[in-house]
N, CA, C and O atoms as a Tinker XYZ file with bonds, in Angstrom:
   272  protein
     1  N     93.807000   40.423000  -34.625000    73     2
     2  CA    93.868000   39.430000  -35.683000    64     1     3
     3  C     95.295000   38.921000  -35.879000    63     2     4     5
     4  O     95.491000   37.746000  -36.192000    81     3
     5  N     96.152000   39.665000  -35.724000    73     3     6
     6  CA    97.810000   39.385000  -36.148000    64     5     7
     7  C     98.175000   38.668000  -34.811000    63     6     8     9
     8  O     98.825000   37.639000  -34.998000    81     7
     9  N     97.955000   38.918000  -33.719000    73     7    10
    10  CA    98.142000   37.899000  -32.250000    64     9    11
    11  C     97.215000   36.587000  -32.725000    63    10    12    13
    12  O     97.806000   35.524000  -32.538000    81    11
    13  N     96.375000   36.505000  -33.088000    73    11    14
    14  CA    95.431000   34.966000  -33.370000    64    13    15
    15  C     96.771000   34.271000  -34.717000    63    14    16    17
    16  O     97.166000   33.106000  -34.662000    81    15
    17  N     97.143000   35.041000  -35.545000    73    15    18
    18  CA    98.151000   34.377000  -36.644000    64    17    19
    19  C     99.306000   33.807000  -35.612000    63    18    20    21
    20  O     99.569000   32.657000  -35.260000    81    19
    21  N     99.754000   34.784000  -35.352000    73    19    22
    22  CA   101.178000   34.666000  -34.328000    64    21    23
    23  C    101.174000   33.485000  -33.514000    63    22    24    25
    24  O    102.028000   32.620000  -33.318000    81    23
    25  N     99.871000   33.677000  -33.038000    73    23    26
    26  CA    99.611000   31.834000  -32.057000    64    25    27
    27  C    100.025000   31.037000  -32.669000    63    26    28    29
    28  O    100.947000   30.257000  -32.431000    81    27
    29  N     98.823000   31.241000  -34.286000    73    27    30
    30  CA    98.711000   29.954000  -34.579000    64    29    31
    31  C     99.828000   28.982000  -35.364000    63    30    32    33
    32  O     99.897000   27.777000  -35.603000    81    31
    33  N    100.607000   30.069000  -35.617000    73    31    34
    34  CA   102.470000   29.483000  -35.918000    64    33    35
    35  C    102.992000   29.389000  -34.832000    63    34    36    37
    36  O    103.875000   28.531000  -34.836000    81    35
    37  N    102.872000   29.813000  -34.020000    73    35    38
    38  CA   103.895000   29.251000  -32.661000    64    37    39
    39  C    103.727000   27.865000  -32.607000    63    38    40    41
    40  O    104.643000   27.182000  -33.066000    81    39
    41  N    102.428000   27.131000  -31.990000    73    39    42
    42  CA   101.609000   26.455000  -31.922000    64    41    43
    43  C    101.837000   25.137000  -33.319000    63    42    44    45
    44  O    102.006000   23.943000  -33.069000    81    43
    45  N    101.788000   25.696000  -34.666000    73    43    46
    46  CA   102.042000   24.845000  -35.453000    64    45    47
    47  C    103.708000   24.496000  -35.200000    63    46    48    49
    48  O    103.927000   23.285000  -35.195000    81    47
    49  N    104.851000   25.318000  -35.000000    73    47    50
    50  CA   105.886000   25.345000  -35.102000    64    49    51
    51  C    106.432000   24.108000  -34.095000    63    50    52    53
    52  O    107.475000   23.490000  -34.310000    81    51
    53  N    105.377000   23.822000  -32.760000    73    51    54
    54  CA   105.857000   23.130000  -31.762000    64    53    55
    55  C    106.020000   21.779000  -31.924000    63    54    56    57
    56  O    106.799000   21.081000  -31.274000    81    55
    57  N    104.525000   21.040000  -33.680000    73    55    58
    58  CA   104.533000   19.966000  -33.220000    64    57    59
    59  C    105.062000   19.552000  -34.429000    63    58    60    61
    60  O    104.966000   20.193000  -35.476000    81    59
    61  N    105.764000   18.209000  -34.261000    73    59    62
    62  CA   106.458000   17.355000  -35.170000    64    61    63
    63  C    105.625000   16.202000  -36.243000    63    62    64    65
    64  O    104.396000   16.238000  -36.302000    81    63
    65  N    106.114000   15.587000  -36.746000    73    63    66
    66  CA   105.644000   14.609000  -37.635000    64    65    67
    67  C    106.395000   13.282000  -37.110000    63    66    68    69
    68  O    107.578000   13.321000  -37.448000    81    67
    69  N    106.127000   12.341000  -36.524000    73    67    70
    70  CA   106.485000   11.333000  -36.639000    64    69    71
    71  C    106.143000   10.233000  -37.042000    63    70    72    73
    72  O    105.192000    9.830000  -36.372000    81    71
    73  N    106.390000    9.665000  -37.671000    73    71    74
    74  CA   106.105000    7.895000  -38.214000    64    73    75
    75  C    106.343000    6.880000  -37.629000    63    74    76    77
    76  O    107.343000    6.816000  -36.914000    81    75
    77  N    105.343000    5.632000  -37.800000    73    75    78
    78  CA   105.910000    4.626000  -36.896000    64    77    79
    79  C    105.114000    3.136000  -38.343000    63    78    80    81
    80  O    104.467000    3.072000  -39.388000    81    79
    81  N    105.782000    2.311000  -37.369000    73    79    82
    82  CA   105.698000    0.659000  -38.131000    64    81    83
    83  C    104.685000    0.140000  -37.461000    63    82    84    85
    84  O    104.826000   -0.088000  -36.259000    81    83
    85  N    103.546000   -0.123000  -38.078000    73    83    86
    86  CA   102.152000   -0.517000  -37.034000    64    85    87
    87  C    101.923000   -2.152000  -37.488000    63    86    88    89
    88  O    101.834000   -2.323000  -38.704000    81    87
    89  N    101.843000   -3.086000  -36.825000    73    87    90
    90  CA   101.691000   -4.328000  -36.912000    64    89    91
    91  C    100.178000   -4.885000  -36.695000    63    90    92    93
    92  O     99.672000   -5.331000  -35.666000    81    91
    93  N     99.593000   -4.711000  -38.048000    73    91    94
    94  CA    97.793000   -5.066000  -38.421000    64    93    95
    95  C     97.500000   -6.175000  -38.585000    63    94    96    97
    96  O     98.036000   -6.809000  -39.494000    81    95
    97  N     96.595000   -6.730000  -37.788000    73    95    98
    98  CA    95.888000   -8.082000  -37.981000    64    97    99
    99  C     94.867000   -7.827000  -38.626000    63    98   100   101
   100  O     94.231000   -7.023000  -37.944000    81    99
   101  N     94.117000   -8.131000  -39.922000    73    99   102
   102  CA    92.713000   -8.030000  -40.632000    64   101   103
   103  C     92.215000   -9.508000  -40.783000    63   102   104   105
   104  O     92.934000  -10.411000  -41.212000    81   103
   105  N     90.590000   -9.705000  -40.292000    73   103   106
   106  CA    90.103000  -10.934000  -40.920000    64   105   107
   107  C     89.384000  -10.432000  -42.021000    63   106   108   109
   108  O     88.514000   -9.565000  -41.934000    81   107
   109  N     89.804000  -11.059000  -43.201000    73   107   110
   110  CA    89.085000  -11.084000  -44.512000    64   109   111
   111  C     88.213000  -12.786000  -44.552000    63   110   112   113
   112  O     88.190000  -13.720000  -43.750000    81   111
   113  N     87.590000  -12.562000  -45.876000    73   111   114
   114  CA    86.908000  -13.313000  -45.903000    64   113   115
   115  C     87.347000  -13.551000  -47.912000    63   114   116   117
   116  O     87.029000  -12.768000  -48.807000    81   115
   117  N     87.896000  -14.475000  -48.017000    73   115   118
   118  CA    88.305000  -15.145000  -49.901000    64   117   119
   119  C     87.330000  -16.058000  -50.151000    63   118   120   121
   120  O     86.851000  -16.941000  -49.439000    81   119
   121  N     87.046000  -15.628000  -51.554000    73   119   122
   122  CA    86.719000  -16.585000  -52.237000    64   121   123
   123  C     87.062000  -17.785000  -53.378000    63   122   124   125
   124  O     87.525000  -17.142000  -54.320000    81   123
   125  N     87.062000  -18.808000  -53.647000    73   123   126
   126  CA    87.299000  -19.313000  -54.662000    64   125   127
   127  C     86.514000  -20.195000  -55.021000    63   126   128   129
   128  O     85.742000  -20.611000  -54.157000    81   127
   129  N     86.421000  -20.901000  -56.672000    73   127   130
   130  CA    85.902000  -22.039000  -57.332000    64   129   131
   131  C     86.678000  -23.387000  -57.032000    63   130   132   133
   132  O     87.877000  -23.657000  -57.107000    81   131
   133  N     85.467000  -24.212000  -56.630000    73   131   134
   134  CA    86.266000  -25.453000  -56.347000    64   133   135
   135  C     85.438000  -26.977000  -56.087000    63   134   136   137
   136  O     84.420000  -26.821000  -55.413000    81   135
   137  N     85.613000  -27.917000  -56.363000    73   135   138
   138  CA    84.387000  -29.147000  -56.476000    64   137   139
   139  C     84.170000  -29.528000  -55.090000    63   138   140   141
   140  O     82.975000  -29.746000  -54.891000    81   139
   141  N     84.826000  -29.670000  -54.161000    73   139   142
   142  CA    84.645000  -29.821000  -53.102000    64   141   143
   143  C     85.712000  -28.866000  -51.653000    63   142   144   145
   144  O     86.447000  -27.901000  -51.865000    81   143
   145  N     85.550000  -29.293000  -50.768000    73   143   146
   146  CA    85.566000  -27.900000  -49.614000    64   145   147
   147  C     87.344000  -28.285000  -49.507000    63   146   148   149
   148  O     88.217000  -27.434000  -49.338000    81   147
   149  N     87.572000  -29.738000  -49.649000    73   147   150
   150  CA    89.089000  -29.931000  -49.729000    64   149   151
   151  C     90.105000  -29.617000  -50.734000    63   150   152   153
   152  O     91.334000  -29.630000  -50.655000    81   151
   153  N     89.131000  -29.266000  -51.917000    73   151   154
   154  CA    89.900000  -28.542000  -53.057000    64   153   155
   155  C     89.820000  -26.959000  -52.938000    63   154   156   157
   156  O     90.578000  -26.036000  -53.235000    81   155
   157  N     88.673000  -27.054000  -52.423000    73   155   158
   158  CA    88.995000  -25.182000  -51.920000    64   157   159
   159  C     89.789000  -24.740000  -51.224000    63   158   160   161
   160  O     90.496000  -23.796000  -51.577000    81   159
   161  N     89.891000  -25.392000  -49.886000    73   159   162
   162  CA    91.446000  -25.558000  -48.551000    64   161   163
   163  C     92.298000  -25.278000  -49.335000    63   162   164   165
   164  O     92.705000  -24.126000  -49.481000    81   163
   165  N     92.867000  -26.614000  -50.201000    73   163   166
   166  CA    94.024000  -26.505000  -51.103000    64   165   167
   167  C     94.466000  -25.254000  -51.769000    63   166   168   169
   168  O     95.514000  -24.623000  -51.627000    81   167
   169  N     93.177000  -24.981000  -52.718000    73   167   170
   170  CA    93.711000  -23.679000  -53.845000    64   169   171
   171  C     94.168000  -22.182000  -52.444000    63   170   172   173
   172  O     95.162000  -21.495000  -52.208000    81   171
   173  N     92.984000  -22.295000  -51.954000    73   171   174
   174  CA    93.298000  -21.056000  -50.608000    64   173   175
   175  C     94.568000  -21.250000  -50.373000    63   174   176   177
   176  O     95.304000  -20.433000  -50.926000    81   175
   177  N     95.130000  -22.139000  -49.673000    73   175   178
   178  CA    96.494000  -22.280000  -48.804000    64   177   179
   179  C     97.363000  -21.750000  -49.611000    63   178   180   181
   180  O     98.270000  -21.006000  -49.239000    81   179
   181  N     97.061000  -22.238000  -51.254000    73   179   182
   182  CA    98.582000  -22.088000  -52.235000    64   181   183
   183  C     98.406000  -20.681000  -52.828000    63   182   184   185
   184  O     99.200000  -20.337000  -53.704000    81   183
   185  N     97.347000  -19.752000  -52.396000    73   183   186
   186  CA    96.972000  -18.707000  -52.848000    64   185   187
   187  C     96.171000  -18.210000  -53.681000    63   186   188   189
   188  O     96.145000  -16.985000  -53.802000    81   187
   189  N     95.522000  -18.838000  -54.275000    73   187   190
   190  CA    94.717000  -19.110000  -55.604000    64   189   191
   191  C     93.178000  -17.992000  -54.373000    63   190   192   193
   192  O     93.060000  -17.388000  -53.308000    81   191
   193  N     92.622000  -18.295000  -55.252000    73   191   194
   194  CA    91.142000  -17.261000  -55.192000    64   193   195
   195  C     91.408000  -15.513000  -55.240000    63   194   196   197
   196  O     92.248000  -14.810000  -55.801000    81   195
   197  N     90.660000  -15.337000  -54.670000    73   195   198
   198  CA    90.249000  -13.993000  -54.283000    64   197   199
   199  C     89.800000  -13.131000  -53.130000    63   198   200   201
   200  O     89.071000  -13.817000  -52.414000    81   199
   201  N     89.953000  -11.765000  -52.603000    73   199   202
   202  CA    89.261000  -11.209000  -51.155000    64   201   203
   203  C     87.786000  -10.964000  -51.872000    63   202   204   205
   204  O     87.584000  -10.643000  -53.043000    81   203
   205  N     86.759000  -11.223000  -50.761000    73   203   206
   206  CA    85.320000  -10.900000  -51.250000    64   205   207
   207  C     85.328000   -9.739000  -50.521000    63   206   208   209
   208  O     85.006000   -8.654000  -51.003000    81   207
   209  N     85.620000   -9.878000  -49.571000    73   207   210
   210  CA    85.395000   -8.372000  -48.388000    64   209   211
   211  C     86.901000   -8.043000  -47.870000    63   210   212   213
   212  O     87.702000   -8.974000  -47.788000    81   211
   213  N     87.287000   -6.724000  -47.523000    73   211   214
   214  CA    88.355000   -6.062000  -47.120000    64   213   215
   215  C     88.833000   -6.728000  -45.418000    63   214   216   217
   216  O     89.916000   -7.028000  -44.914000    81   215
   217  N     87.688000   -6.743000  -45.026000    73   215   218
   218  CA    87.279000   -6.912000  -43.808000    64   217   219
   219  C     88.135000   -5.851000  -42.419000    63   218   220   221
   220  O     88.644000   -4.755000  -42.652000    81   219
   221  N     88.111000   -6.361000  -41.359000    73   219   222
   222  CA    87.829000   -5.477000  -40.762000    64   221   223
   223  C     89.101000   -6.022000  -39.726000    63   222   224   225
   224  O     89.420000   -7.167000  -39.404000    81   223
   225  N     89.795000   -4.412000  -39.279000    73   223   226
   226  CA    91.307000   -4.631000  -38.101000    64   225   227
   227  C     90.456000   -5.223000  -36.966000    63   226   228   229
   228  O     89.403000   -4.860000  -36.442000    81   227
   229  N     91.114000   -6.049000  -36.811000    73   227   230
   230  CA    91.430000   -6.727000  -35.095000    64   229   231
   231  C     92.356000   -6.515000  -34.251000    63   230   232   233
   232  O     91.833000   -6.607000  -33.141000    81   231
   233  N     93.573000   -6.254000  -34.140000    73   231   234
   234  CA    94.274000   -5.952000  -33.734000    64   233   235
   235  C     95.283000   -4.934000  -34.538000    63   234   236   237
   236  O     95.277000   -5.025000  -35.766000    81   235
   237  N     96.177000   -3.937000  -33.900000    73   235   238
   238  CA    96.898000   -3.182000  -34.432000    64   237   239
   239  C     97.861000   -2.879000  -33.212000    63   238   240   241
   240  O     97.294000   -2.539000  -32.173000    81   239
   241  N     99.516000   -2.973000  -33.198000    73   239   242
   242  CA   100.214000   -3.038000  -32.375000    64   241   243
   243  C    101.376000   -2.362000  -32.951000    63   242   244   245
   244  O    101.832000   -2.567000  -34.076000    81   243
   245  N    101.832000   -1.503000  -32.043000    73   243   246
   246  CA   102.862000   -0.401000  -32.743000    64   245   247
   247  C    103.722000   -0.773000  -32.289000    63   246   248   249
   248  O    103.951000   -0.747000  -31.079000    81   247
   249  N    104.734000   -1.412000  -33.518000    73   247   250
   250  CA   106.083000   -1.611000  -33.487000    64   249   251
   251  C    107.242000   -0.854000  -33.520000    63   250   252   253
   252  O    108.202000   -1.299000  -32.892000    81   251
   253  N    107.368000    0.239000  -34.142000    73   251   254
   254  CA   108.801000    0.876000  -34.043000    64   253   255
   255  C    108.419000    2.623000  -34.382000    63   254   256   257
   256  O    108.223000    3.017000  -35.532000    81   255
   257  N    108.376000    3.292000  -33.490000    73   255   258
   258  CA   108.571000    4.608000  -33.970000    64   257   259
   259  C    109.572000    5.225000  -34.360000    63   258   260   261
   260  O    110.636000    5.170000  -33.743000    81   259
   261  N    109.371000    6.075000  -35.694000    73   259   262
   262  CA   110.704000    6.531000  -35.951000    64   261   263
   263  C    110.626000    8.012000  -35.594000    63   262   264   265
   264  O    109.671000    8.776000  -35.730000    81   263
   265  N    111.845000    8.247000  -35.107000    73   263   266
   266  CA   111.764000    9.738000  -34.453000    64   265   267
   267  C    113.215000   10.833000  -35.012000    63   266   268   269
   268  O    114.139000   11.464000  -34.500000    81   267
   269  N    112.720000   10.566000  -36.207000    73   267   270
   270  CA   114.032000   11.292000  -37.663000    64   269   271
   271  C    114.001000   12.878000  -36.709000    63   270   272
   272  O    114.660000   13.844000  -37.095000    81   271
């Protein structure tokens, strides 16, 4: 039992933690109120509405690992 402990700190002791800067593409899907589809464009572009759904990664590209 004390050789299975002993491993299992060796073993933990070996591996590190590193962090990195990951570069995420998500398509969501916003909503907003609006009289027609060119006043909706508008409010969207300038930020106005809301996310209806979280939606879902498309791409994810790892930019910078940090290795402290």
């Amino acid at each position: 039992m004390l050789m299975k402990m002993e491993l299992k700190t060796k073993t933990a002791n070996k591996l590190r933690l590193f962090h990195a800067r990951m570069l995420v593409t998500r398509l969501e899907e916003w909503c907003v109120e609006a009289a027609s589809a060119e006043e909706a464009s508008a409010l969207l572009a300038s930020g106005a509405g809301h996310r209806c759904t979280p939606g879902e990664s498309v791409q994810v590209e790892l930019e910078t690992l940090l290795d402290d």
